[in-house]
N, CA, C and O of each residue as an XYZ file, in Angstrom:
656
protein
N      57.889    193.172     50.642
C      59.061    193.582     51.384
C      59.911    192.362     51.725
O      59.300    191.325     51.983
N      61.263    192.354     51.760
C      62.483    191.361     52.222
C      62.369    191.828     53.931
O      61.977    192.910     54.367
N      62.729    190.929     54.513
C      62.795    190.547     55.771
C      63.699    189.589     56.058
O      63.398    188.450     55.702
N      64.894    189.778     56.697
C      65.667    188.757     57.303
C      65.475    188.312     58.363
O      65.353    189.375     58.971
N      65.319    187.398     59.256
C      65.772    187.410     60.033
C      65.916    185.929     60.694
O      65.098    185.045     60.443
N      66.902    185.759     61.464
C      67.525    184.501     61.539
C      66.264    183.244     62.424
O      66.585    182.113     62.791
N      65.056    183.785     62.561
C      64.310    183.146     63.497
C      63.115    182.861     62.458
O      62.433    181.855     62.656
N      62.842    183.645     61.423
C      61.808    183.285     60.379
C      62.224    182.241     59.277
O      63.399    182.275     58.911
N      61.528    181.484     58.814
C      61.751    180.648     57.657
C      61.494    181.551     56.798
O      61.493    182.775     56.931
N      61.175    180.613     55.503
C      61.240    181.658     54.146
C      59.832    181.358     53.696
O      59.263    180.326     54.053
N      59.352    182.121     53.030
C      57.965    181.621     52.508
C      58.076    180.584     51.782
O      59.122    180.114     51.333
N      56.698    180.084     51.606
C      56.278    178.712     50.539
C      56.733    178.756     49.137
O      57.062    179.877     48.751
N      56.807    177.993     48.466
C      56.485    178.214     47.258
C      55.179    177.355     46.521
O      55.281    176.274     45.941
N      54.243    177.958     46.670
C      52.966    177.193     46.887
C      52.926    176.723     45.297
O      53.132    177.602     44.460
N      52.638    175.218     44.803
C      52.385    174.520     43.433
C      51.369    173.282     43.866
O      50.999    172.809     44.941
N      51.073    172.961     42.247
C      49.925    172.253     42.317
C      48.534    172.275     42.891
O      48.196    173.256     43.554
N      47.755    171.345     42.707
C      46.391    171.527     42.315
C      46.034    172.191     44.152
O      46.704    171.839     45.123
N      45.101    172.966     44.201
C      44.562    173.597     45.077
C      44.266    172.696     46.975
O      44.233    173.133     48.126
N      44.111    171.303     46.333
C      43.603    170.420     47.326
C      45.356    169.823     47.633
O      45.616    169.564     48.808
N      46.354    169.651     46.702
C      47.848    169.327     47.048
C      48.350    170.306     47.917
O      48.781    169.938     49.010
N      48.367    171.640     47.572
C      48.225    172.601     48.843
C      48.036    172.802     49.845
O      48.782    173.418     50.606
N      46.619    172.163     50.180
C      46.423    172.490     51.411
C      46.345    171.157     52.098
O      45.756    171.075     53.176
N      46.839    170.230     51.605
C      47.206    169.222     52.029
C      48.692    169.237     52.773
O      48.811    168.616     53.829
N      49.746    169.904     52.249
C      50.770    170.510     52.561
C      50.907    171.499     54.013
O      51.598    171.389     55.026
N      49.914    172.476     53.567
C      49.632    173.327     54.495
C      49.568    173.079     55.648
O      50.207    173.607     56.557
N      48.438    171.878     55.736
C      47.723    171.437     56.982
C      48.976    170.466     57.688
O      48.728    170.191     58.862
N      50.157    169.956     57.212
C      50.905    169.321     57.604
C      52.057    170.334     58.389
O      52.881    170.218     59.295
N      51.774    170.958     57.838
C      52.661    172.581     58.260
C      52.218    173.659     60.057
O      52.783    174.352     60.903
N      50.929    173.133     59.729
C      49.785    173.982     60.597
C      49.896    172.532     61.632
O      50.408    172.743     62.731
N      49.593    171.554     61.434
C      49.243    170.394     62.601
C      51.406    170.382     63.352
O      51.758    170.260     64.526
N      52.050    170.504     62.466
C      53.039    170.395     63.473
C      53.544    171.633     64.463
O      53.973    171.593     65.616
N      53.240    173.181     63.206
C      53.465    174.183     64.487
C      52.303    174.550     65.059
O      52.251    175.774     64.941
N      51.517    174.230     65.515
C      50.283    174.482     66.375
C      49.691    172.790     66.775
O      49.501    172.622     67.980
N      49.521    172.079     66.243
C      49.112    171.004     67.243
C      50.347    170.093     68.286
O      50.215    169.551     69.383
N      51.308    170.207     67.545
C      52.520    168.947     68.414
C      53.376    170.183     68.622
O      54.321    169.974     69.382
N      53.292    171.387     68.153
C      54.697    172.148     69.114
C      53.744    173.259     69.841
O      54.225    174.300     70.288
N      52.307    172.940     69.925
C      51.916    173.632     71.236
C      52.725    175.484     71.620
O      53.572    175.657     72.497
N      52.295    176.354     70.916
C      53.454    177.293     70.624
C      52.374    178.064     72.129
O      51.244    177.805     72.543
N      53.612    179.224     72.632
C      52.651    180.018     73.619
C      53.054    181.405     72.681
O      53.830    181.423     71.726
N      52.247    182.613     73.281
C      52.168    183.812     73.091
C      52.296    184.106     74.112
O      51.432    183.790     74.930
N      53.750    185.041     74.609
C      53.988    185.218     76.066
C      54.148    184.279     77.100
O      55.045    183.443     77.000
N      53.174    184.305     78.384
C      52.856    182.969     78.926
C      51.529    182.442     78.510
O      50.852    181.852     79.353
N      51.040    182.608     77.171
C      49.344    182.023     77.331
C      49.549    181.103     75.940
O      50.167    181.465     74.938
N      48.939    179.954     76.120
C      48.693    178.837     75.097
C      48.004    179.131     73.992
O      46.824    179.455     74.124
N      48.417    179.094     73.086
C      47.958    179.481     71.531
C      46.667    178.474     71.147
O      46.958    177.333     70.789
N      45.252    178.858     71.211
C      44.305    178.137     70.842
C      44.003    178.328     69.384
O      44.893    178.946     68.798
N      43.228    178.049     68.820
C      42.622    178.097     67.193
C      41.046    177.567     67.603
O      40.768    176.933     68.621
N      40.274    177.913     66.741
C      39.051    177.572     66.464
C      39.401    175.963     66.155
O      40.301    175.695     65.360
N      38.726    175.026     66.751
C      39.082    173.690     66.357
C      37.456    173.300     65.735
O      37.318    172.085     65.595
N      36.416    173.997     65.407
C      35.323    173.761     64.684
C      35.666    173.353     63.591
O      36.341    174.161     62.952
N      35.352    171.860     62.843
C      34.927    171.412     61.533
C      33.999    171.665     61.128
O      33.272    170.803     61.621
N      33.187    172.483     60.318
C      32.231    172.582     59.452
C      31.580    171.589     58.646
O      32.270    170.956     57.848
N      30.372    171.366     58.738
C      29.678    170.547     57.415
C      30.101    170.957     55.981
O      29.785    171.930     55.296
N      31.107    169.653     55.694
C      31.692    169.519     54.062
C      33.313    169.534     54.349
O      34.118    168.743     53.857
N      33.581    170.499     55.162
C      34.768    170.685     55.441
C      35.484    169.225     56.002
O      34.946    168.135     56.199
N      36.594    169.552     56.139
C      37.677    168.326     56.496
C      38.799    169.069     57.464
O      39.176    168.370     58.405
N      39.239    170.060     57.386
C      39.916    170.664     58.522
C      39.368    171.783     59.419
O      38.372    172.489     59.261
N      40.247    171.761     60.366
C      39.504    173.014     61.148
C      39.345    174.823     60.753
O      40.051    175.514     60.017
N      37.784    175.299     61.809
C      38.090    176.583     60.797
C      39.105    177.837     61.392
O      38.928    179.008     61.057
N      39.967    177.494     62.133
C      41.071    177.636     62.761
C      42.644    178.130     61.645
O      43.506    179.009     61.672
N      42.269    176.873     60.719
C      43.323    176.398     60.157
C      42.874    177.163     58.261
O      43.725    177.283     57.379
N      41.726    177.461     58.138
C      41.053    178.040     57.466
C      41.563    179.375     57.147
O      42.048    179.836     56.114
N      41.278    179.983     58.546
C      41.794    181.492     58.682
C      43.081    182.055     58.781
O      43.475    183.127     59.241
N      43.760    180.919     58.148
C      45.451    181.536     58.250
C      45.839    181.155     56.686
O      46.910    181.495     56.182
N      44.663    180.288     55.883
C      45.070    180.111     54.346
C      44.493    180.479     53.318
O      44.791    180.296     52.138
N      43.185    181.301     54.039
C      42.142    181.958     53.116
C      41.460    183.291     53.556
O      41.806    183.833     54.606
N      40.529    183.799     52.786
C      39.594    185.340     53.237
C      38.584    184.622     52.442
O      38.488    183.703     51.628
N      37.424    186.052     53.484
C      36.317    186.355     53.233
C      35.965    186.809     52.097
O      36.223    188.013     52.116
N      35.452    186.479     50.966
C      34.796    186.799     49.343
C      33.527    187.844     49.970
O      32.427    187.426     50.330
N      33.881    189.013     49.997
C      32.483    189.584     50.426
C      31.275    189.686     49.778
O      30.250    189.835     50.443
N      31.235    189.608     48.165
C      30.449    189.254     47.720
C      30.049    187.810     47.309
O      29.534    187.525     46.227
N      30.346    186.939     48.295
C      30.100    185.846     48.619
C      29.571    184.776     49.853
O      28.830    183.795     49.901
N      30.392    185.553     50.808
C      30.209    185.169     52.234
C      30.925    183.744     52.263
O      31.011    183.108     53.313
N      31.485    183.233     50.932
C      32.386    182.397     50.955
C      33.496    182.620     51.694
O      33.573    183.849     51.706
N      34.569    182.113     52.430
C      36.062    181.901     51.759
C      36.505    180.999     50.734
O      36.088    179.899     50.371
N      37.936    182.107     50.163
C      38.317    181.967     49.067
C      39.760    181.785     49.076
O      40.341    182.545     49.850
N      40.475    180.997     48.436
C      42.031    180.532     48.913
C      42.801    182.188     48.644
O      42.433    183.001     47.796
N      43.851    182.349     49.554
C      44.616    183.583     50.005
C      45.913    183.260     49.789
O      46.726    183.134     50.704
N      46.208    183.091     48.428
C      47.682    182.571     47.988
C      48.958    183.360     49.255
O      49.575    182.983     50.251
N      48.860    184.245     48.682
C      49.585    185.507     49.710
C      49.724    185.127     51.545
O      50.629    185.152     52.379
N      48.639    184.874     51.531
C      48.313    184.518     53.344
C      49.083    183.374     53.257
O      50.254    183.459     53.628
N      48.536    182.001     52.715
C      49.078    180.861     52.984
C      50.571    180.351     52.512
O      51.062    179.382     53.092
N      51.016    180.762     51.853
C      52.931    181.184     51.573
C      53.121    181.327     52.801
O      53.966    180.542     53.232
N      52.649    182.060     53.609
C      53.360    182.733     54.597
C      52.996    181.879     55.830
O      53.689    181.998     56.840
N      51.941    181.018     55.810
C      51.595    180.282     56.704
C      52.906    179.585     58.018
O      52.775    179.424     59.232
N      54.152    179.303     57.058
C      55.713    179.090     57.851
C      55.845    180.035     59.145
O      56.307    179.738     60.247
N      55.255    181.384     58.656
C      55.833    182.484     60.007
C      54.934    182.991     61.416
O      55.357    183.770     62.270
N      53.423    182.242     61.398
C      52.823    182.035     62.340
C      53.274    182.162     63.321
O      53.275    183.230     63.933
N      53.858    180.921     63.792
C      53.938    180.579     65.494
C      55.538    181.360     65.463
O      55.820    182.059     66.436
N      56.452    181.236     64.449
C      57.977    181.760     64.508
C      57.053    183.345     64.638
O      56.151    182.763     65.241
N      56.772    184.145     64.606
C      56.611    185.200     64.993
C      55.503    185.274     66.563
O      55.499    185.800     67.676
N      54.871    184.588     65.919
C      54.004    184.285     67.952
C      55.129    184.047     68.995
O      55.129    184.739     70.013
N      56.165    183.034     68.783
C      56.918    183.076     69.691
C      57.952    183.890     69.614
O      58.579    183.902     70.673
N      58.466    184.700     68.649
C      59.459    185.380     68.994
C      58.523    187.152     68.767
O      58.978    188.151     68.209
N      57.500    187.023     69.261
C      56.934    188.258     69.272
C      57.644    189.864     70.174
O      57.307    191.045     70.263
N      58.997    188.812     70.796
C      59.284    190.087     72.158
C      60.706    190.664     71.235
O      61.544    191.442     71.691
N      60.720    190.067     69.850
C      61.679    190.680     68.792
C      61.624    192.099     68.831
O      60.619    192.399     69.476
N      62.245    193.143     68.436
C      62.031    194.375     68.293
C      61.705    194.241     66.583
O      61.460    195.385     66.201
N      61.634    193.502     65.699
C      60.977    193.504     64.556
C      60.170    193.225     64.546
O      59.692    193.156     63.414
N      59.218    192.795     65.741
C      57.373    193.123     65.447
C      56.903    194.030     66.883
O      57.257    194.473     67.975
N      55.932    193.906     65.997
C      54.918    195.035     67.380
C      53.736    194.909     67.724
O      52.723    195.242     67.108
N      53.837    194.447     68.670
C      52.412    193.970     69.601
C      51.889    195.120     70.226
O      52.582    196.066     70.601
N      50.598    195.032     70.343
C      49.666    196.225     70.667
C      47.989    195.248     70.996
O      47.603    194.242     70.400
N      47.310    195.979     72.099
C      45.978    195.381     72.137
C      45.413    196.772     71.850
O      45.712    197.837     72.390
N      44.248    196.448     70.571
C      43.393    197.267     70.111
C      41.844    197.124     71.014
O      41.901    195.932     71.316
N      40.739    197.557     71.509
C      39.312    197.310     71.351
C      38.819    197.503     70.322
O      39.072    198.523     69.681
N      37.885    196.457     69.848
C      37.168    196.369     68.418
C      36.123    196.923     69.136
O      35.709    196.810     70.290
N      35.710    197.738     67.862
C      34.174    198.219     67.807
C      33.115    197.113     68.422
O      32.073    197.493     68.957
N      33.416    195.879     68.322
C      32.306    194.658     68.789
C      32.482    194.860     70.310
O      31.525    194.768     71.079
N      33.911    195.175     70.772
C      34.115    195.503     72.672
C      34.991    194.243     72.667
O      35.060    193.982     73.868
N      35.828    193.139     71.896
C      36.847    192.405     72.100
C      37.999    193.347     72.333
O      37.996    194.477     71.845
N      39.077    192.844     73.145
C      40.054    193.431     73.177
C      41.072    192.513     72.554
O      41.032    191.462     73.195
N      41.990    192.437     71.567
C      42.229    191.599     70.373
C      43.736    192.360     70.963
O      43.745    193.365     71.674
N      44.882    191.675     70.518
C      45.947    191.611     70.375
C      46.828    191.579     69.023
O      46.995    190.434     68.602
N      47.310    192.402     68.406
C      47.913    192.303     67.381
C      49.299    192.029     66.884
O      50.039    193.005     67.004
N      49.800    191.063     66.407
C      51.561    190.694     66.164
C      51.531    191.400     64.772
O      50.535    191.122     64.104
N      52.446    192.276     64.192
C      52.855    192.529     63.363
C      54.155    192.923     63.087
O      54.902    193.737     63.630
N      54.340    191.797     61.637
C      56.004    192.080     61.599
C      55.467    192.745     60.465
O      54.761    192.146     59.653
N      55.803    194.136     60.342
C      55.641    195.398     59.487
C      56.562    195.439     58.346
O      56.155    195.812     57.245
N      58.136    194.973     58.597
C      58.735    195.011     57.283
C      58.381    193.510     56.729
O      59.266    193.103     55.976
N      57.277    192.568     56.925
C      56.943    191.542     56.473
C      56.241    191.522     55.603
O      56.301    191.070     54.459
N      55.289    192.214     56.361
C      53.891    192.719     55.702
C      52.664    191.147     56.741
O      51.686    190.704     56.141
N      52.881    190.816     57.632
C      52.307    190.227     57.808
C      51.999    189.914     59.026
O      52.874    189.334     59.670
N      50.358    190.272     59.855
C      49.758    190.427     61.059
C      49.250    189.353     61.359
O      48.690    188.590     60.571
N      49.465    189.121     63.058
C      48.516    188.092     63.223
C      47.776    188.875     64.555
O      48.214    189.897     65.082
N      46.378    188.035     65.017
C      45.395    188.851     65.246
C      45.078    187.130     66.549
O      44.951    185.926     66.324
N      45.075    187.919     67.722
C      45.140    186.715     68.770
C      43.677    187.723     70.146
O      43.307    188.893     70.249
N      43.448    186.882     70.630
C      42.227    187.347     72.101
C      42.709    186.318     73.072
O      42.995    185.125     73.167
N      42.633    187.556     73.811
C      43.539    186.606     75.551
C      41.827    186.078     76.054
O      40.796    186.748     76.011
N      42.019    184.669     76.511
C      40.330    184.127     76.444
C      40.635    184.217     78.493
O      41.665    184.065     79.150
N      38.970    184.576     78.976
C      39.115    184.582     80.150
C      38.728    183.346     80.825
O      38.640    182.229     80.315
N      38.491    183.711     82.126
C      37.916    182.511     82.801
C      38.290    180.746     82.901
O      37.576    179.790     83.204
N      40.066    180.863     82.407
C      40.424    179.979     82.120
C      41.676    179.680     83.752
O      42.119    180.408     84.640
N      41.777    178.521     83.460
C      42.963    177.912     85.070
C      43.886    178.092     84.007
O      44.894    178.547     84.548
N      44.114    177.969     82.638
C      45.685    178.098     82.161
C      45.562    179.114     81.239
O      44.877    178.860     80.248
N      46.099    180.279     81.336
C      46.209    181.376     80.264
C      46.304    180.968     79.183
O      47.252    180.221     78.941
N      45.123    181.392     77.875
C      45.609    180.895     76.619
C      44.694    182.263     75.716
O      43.634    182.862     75.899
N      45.765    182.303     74.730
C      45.366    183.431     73.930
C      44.577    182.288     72.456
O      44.964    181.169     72.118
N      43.477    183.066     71.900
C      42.579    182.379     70.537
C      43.104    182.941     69.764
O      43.369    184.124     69.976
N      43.480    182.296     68.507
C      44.008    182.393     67.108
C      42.935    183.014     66.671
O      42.039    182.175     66.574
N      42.659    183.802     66.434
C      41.456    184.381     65.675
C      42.728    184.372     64.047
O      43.359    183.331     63.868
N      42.884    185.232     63.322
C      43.014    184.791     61.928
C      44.999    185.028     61.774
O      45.741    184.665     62.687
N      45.415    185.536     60.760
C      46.880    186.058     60.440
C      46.794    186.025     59.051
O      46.303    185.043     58.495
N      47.328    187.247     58.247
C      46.977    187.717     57.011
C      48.218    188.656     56.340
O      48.935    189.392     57.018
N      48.301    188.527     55.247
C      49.426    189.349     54.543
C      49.251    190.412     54.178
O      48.467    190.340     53.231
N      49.633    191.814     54.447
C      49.128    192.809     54.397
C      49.279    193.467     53.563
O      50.155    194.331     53.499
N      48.555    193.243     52.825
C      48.270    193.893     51.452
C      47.714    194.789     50.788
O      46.585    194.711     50.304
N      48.795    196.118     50.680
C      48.162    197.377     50.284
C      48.571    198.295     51.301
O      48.940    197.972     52.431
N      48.472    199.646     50.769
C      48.460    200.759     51.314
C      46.852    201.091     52.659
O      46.886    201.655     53.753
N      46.009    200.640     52.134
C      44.872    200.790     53.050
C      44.870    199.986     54.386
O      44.547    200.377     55.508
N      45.442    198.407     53.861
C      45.413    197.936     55.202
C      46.553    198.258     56.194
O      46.538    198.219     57.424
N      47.410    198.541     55.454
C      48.909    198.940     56.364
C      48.152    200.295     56.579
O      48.052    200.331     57.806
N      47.608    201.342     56.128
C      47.102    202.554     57.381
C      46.112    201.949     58.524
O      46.206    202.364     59.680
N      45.260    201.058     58.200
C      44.130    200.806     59.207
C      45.121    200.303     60.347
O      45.102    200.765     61.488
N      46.139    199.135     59.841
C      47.224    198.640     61.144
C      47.219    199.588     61.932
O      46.659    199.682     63.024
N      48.115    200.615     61.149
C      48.965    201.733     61.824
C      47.754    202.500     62.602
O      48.113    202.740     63.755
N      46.506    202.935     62.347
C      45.590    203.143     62.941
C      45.518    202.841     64.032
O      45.387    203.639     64.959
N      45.585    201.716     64.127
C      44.559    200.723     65.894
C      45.935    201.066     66.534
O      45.915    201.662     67.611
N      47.340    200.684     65.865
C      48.575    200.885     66.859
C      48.453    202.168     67.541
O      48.586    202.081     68.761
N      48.200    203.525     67.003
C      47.675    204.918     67.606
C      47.373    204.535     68.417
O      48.103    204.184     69.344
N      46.006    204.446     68.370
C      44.919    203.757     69.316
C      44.688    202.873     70.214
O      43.675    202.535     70.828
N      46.260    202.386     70.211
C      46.308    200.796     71.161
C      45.689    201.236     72.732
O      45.701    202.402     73.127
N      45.153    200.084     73.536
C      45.133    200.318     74.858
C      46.444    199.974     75.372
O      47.152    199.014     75.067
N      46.703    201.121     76.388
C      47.746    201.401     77.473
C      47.682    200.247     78.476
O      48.430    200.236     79.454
């Protein structure tokens, strides 16, 4: 889907070898989330800042450029996701747009998860307001390009279902 709008950049045009990529990426990801500190509402945008054994970046930064291989238990690079990596925090912060739609779902696990979706984008991001904190900050859990008819019903699903 085309999407205008004067507050989103444009997607990537992702080239070269796999490791030039995400070398790119991560330069992309460390300036809108580490030095521009983005909020969601009033709460501070966290990420998983865990490095993994082998790994070199965080797995934070992971979950916004790749998926789960289920018959792997790997992740696996998410061309689609990471193009889009530009509209992260530009949609976290301009989430009070009437072109996305925020909703808190409960997961079957009992998280109560927060969802940004810009729908004519095709592309969700997926945040948890963390408690017990002196400064409100919501966790980056992942953001993904929504791909397909199945996952755009499951969206539309939990939105039904949102808590009031």
């Amino acid at each position: 889907m085309t999407v205008e709008l004067d507050w989103l950049p444009p997607i990537l045009m992702l080239s070269g070898t796999w490791e030039e990529i995400v070398t790119g990426l991560y330069a992309i990801f460390e300036k809108d989330f580490k030095q521009a500190k983005p909020k969601f509402q009033h709460y501070m945008v966290w990420w998983d800042q865990r490095v993994l054994p082998g790994q070199c970046y965080e797995e934070g930064f992971w979950h916004l450029i790749s998926r789960d291989d289920k018959s792997t238990g790997e992740r696996i690079p998410d061309f689609r996701r990471a193009e889009r990596l530009p509209w992260c925090t530009p949609i976290i912060t301009n989430s009070h747009d009437s072109a996305v739609k925020v909703w808190d779902y409960l997961e079957g696990k009992g998280q109560l998860r927060t969802y940004v979706w810009l729908e004519d984008g095709d592309y969700c991001i997926i945040l948890e307001k963390l408690k017990r904190l002196v400064q409100p900050a919501s966790m980056l859990i992942t953001a993904f390009h929504v791909d397909g008819l199945s996952r755009r019903r499951n969206l539309r699903n939990k939105l039904a279902k949102r808590e009031t």
